[in-house]
Structure formats: structure tokens, C-alpha cells
C-alpha positions as CSV (number, residue, x, y, z in Angstrom):
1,X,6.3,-3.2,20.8
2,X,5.8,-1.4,17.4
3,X,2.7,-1.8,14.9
4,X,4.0,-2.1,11.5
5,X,1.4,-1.8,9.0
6,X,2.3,-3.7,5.5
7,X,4.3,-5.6,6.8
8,X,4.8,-8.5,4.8
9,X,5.1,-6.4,1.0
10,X,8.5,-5.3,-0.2
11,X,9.6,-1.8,1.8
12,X,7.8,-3.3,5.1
13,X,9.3,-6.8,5.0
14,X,12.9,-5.6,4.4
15,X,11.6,-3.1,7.3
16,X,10.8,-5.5,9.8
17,X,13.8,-7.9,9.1
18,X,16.1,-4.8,9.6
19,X,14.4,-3.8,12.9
20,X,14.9,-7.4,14.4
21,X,17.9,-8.3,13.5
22,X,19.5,-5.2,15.4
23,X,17.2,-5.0,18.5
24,X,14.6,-7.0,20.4
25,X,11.4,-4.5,20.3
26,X,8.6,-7.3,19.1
27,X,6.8,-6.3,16.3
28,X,3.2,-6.7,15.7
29,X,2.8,-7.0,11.6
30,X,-0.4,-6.5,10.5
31,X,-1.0,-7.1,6.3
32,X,-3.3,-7.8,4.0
33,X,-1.8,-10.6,1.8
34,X,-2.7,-9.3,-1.4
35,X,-0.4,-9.9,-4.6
36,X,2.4,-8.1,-3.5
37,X,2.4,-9.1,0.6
38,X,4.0,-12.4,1.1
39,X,5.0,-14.5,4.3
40,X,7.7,-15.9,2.4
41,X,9.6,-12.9,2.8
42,X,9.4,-13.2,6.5
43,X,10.6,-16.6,6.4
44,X,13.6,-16.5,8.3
45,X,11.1,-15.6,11.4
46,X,8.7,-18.3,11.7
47,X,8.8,-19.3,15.4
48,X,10.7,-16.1,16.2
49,X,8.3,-14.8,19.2
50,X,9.4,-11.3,18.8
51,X,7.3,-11.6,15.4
52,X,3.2,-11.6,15.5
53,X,1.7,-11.7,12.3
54,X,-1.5,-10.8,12.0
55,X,-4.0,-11.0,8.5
56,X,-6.1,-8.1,8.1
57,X,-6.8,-4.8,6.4
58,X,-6.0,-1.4,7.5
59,X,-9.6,-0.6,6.7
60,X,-10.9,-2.6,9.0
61,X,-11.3,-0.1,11.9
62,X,-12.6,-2.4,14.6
63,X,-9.8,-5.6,13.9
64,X,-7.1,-2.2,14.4
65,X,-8.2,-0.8,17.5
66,X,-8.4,-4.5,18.9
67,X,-4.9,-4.7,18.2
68,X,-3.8,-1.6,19.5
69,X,-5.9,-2.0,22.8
70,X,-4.6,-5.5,23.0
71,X,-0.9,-4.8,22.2
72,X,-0.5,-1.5,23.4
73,X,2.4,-0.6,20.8
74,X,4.2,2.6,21.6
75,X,4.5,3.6,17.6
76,X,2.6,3.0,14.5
77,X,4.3,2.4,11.3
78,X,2.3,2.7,8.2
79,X,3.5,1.0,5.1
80,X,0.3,-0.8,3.7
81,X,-0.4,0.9,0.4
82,X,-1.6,0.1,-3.5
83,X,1.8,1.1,-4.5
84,X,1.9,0.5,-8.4
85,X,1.1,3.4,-11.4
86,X,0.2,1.2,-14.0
87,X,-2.0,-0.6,-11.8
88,X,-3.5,2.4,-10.5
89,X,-4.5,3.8,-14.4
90,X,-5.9,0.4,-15.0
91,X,-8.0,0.1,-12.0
92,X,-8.2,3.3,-9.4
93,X,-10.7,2.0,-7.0
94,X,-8.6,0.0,-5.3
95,X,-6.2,2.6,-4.7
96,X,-8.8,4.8,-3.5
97,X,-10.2,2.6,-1.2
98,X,-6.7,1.4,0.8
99,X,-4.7,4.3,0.2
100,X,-7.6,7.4,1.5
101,X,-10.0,5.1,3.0
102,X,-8.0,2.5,4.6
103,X,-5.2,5.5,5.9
104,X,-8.2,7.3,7.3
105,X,-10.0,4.0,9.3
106,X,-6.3,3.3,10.5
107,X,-5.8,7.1,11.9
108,X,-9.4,7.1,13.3
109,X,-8.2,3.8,15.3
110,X,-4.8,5.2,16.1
111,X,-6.2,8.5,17.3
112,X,-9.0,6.6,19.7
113,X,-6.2,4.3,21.0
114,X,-3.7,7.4,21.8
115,X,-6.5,9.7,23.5
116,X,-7.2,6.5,25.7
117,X,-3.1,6.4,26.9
118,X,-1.9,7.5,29.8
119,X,-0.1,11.1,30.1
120,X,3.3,9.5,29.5
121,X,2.6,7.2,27.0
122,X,0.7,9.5,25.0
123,X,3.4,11.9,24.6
124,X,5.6,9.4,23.8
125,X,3.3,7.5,21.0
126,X,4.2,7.9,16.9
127,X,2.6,7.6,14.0
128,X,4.7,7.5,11.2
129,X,3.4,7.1,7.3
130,X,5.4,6.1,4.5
131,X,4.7,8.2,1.6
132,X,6.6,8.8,-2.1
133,X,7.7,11.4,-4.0
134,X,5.1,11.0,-6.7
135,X,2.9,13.5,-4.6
136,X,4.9,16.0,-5.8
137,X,4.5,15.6,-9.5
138,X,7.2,15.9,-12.2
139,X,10.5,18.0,-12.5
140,X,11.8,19.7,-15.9
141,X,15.6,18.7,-16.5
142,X,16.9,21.4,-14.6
143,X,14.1,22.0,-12.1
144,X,15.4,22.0,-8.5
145,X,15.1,18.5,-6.6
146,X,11.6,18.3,-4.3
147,X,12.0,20.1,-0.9
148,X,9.4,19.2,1.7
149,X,7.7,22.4,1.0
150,X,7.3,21.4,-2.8
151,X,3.5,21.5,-3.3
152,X,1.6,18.4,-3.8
153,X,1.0,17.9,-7.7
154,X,0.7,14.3,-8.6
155,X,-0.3,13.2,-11.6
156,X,-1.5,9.7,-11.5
157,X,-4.2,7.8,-9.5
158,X,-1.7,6.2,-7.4
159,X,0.0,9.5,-6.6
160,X,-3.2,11.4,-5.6
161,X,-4.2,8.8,-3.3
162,X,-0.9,8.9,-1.5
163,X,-1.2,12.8,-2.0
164,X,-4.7,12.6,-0.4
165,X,-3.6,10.0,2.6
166,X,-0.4,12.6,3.2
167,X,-3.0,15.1,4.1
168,X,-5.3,13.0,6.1
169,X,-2.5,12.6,8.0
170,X,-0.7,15.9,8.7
171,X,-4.5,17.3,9.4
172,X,-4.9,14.4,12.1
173,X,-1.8,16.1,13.6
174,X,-3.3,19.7,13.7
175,X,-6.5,19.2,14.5
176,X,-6.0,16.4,16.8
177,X,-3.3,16.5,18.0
178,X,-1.5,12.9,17.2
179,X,1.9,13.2,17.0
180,X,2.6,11.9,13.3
181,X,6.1,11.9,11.3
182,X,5.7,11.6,7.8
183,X,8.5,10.6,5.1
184,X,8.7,11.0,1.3
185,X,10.8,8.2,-0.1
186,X,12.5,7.8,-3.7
187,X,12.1,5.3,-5.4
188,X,13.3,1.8,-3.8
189,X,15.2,-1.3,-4.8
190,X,16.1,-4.2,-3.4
191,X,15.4,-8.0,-1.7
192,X,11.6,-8.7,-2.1
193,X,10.9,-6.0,-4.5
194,X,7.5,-7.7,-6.3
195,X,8.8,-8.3,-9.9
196,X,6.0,-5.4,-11.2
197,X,8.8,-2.7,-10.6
198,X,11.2,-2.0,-12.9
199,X,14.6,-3.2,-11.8
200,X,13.3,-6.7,-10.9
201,X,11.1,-6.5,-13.6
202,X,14.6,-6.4,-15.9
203,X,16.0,-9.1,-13.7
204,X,13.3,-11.8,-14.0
205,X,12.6,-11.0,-17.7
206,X,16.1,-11.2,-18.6
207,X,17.1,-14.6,-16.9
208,X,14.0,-15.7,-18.4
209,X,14.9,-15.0,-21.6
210,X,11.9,-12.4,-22.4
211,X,12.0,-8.9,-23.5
212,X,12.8,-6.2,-21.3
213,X,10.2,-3.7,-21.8
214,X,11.3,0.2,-21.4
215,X,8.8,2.7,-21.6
216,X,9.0,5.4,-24.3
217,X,12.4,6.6,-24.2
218,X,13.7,5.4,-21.5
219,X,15.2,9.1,-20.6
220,X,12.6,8.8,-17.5
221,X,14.7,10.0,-14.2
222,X,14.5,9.0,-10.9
223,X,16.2,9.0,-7.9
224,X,16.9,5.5,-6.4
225,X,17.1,4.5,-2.9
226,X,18.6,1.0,-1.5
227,X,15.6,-0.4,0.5
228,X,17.7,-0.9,3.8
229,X,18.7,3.1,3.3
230,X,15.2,3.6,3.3
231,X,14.8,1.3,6.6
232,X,17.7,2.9,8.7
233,X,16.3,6.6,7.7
234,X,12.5,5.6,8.9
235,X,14.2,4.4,12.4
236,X,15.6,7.5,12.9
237,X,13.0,9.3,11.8
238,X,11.4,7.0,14.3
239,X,13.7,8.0,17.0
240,X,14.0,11.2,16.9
241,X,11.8,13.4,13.9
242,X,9.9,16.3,15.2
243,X,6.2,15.3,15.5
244,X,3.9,17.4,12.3
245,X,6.9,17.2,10.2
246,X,8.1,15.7,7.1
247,X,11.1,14.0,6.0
248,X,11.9,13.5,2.3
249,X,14.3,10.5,2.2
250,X,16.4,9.9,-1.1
251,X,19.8,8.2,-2.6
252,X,21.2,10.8,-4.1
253,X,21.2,8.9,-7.2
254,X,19.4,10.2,-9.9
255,X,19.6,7.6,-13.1
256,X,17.5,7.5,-16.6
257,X,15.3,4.1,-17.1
258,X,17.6,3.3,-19.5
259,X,20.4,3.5,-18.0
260,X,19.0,1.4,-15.1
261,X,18.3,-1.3,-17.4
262,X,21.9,-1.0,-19.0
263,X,23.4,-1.3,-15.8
264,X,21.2,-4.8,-14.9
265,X,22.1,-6.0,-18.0
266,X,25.9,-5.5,-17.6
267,X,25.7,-7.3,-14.0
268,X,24.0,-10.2,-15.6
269,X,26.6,-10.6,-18.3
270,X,29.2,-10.7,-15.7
271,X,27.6,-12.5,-13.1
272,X,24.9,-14.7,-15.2
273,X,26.1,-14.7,-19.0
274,X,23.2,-16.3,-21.3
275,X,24.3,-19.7,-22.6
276,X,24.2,-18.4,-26.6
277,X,26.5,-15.6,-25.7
278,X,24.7,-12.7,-26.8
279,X,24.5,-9.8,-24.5
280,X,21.2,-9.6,-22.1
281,X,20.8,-6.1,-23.6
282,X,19.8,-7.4,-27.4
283,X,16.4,-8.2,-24.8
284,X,15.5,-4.1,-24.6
285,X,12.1,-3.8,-26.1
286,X,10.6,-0.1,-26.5
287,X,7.0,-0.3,-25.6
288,X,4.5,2.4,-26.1
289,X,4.6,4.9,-22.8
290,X,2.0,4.7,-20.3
291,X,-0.5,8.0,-20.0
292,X,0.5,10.6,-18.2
293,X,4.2,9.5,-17.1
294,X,6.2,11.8,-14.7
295,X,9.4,12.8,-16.9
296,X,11.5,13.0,-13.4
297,X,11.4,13.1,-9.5
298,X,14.5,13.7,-7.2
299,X,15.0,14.0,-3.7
300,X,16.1,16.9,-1.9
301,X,17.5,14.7,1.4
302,X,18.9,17.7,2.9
303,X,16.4,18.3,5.7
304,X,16.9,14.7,7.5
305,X,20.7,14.8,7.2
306,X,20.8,18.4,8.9
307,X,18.2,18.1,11.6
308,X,19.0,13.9,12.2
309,X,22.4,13.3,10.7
310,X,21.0,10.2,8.6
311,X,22.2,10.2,4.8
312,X,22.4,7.0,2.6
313,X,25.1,4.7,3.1
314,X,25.0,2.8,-0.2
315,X,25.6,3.9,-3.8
316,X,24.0,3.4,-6.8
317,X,26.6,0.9,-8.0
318,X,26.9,-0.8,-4.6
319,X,23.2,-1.2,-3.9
320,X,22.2,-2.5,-7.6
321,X,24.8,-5.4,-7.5
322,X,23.7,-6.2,-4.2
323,X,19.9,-6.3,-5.7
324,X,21.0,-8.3,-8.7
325,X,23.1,-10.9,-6.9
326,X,19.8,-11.4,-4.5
327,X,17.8,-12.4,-7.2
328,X,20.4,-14.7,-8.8
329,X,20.7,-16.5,-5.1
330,X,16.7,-16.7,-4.8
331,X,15.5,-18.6,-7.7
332,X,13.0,-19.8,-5.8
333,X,11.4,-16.6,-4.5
334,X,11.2,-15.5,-7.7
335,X,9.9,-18.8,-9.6
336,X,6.7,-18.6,-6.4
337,X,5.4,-14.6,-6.9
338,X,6.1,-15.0,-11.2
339,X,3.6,-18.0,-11.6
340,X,0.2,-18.2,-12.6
341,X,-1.8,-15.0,-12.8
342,X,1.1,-12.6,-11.9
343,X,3.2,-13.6,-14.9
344,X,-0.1,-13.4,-17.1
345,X,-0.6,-10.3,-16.0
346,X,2.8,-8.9,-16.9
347,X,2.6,-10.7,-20.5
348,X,-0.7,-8.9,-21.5
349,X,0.9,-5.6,-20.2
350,X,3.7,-5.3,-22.1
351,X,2.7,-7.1,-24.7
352,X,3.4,-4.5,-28.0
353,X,4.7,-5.5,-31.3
354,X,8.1,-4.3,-30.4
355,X,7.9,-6.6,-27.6
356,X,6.8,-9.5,-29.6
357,X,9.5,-8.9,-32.1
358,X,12.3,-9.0,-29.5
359,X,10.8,-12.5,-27.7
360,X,11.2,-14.1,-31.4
């Protein structure tokens, strides 16, 4: 059995789904439930026994060392997170609290439970986080792509807690001892991506006839990475990384804002065309950019494809229509997390006069 922390948001779910559907390792998925974890994208494994769901915070030291002494799982897989920027300028504490505190409780837990194991089983236990490549700050145009030996610079609230749960964890390893494998992802897309992030932001707000807010310029870069990329490099990292190291884990795709939202907008017109006939691009909306915004982050993905032969086996082009055609088939995923306070919450933030202007 594995642990899989944050299991029920949008990287974890697609995680666990991957995992059982192509072996029969039970996973025990522990998660919070807040705004962005959701049971309904574990759906298709109600009454799957191979599945134990469990509600409950990383923070909560004693509820994770029950667990592990209970379950005895043979790898730890840390995906619960605060995991948005603009949510993380708005309100920090939260961040703070699950992304140092709750990382630190969980690798206190972990660390107790492995010391307790056997000879054998402890050097055979993992702990693997699942960190970003915010930590490393922003890249000029021509600036190299981040190596794992790129130092930490980040430059929101979100990205220094993730910095500061990144080093929790690698100093767990040397002075402790626990054999930890961290990776550095890209930026992901995909099924079950909470409609906070861009691309399904685009998605919902075009079908729903609403204005598709881009940031500044919309010259922002990043490097995107199909979620079930990200899933097949985290086993294998899983499998076979070298305990104390890190992994950076990219697509090889590196795309302006813009052009991402060009891109959704061409899919829908072929595959969804609005009934006046206009093109879902007359919905672009330049909103006023949020402090401190990272100009670009790539991956250098290098490192994992030399030392564990894993690379990305989507493109861009492949991965976004997959995304897009997702969302078109689950209407009703989208219509239950875009009700009620969510969707309020996404009006009032991009609510600008530029905005306003392109919903009339």
C-alpha cells in the first residue's frame, strides 16, 4: 500500500486514478476536502476496495501517524498543498499553515513511523513531495531553463511556502536520515483541473459566455505539462529516484498566456462553435496584472530522462485538445465545483472595466 496525500484535488486525483488503473497496490488517500479536493473526481472508485479514503489534514500529526501505524504503507506521496498565487497574495496564512506547517507535522509523523520499521522495510520506505517550479523564481527571455541546482528565489506567498516545505524536506533527509525524493513540476493541465487555473478557467468562461480574463500582457511563459505526464514521471521517480535527490519534471513546452488562450479558443470554435457565430476569442479581456507576477519559468527535464529514462509522452497540441474535449464531455463536473461561492469568487476577481466591457 501507498499513502497519497491530497488525494482527491486535481494532480493527486488524476494521480491515484492513474496508479489503479495499471496495478493493484491499494492506496490509502488521505485529503482535506477543501474547495479544490473533491470525491467526485474519484468517482469511478466508489466501492473499489483497493481505494480507502480517508478525511483529514496533513497537520494533524496524531490522525497521520494512526494511519501509517495502522496501514503500514511502504511509500508516502505528498501532494496536499494551497496551490494557487492569487489566492496566496489575497490571504497567506493559509498557505503558511498547510504548506510549512502541515509538510512539517506530516514529515514528523512519517519520520516516527519509518524509525519504528523493521531493517528491511525501512530501507525500502519513500517519501516523495510534489513541489513547483515557482520556487525558483522568474527567468529573463533568454535565461537558461531551471536546473535542479537553480537556487530557490520565489517570489509570491505561495511559492515561498512551497520553497520553505522543499527544505523541510531535503533537511529531514540529511539530518534524519528519511529517504525522501522530491520533484519540481511545471505547470499542469488537464481532467479535474479546479476552474481557478488558467486553461480551465478559459474553458468554463468561454462556454459560459463570460470574458476571458488575461493578465497584463499575456506574454507571461510557462512551461506546461499534461497531468498524466506528470503522474507517470512521479512513479518512476517512485520506482527508482535516488533517495536526497530532486527531479525537475517538465513538457518541454514553453507557451505565452496568450497564446494558451488562443489555442482554447480555436479548439472551441471547432469543436463547440457559439450559436451567434462570433469567434470565442472576441471573449479576451485584459485585466490589470497581479503584483509581483513571474515573467517566465521552464523546466530543465534533463536530469530524470538521463538518470530514469522518463520524458513526456504528450505534446502541447495533443495534451490541450485532450483537456478541452474533457471539459466539453463533463458538463456536469464543471456545472458542481463553478456554483455558488466559487463562481462569486472568480466574478469579484476579475472583475475590471475591461472585463465588464467585454461581458456587455
Amino acid at each position: 500500500m501507498i499513502l497519497v496525500t491530497g488525494g482527491a484535488g486535481f494532480i493527486g486525483a488524476n494521480f491515484v486514478l492513474d496508479w489503479l488503473a495499471g496495478c493493484d497496490e491499494p492506496v490509502l488517500n488521505l485529503d482535506k476536502l477543501t474547495y479544490a479536493g473533491n470525491l467526485q473526481n474519484l468517482e469511478s472508485l466508489q466501492g473499489d476496495a483497493r481505494h480507502v479514503f480517508v478525511q483529514g489534514d496533513i497537520g494533524d500529526r496524531d490522525l497521520a501517524g494512526r494511519l501509517l501505524a495502522e496501514h503500514r504503507p511502504r511509500a508516502v506521496v505528498n501532494f496536499a498543498a494551497e496551490s494557487h498565487v492569487d489566492r496566496s497574495i489575497h490571504g497567506p496564512e493559509d498557505f503558511i499553515q498547510t504548506n510549512v506547517v502541515g509538510t512539517f507535522r506530516l514529515l514528523e509523523a512519517v519520520r516516527q513511523h519509518w524509525q519504528s520499521l523493521p531493517e528491511g522495510e525501512r530501507a525500502a520506505f519513500r517519501f516523495l513531495h510534489v513541489s513547483t517550479d515557482e520556487v525558483y523564481g522568474t527567468l529573463g527571455a533568454q535565461d537558461p531553463a531551471f536546473a535542479e541546482t537553480h537556487a530557490f528565489e520565489p517570489n509570491s506567498p505561495y511559492s515561498a511556502s512551497k520553497a520553505a516545505s522543499d527544505h523541510l524536506v531535503r533537511a529531514w533527509h540529511h539530518t534524519y536520515g528519511l529517504p525522501v525524493l522530491t520533484t519540481n513540476c511545471s505547470n499542469n493541465y488537464g481532467p479535474f483541473h479546479f476552474p481557478e487555473k488558467l486553461i480551465p478557467l478559459m474553458i468554463v468562461n468561454a462556454l459560459a459566455g463570460k470574458p476571458l480574463p488575461v493578465y497584463g500582457d499575456g506574454m507571461q511563459i510557462r512551461d506546461w505539462l499534461y497531468v498524466r505526464d506528470h503522474c507517470s514521471a512521479i512513479r518512476r521517480v517512485l520506482e527508482a529516484g535516488r533517495p536526497g535527490e530532486t527531479y525537475n519534471v517538465g513538457g518541454w513546452n514553453e507557451k505565452p498566456n496568450i497564446e494558451i488562450v488562443q489555442t482554447i479558443c480555436a479548439l472551441l470554435d471547432e469543436l463547440r462553435p457559439r450559436a451567434d457565430g462570433q469567434r470565442y476569442a472576441a471573449q479576451i479581456a485584459y485585466v490589470q496584472d497581479r503584483p509581483g507576477h513571474d515573467r517566465r519559468y521552464a523546466i530543465d527535464a534533463r536530469k530524470i530522462e538521463r538518470e530514469l529514462g522518463w520524458k513526456p509522452a504528450e505534446t502541447f497540441e495533443t495534451g490541450i485538445r485532450k483537456t478541452v474535449e474533457w471539459y466539453l464531455a463533463h458538463a456536469d463536473w464543471v456545472g458542481a465545483v463553478t456554483s455558488g461561492a466559487y463562481r462569486d469568487w472568480i466574478d469579484r476577481q476579475y472583475r475590471t472595466p475591461a472585463a465588464e466591457a467585454a461581458a456587455a
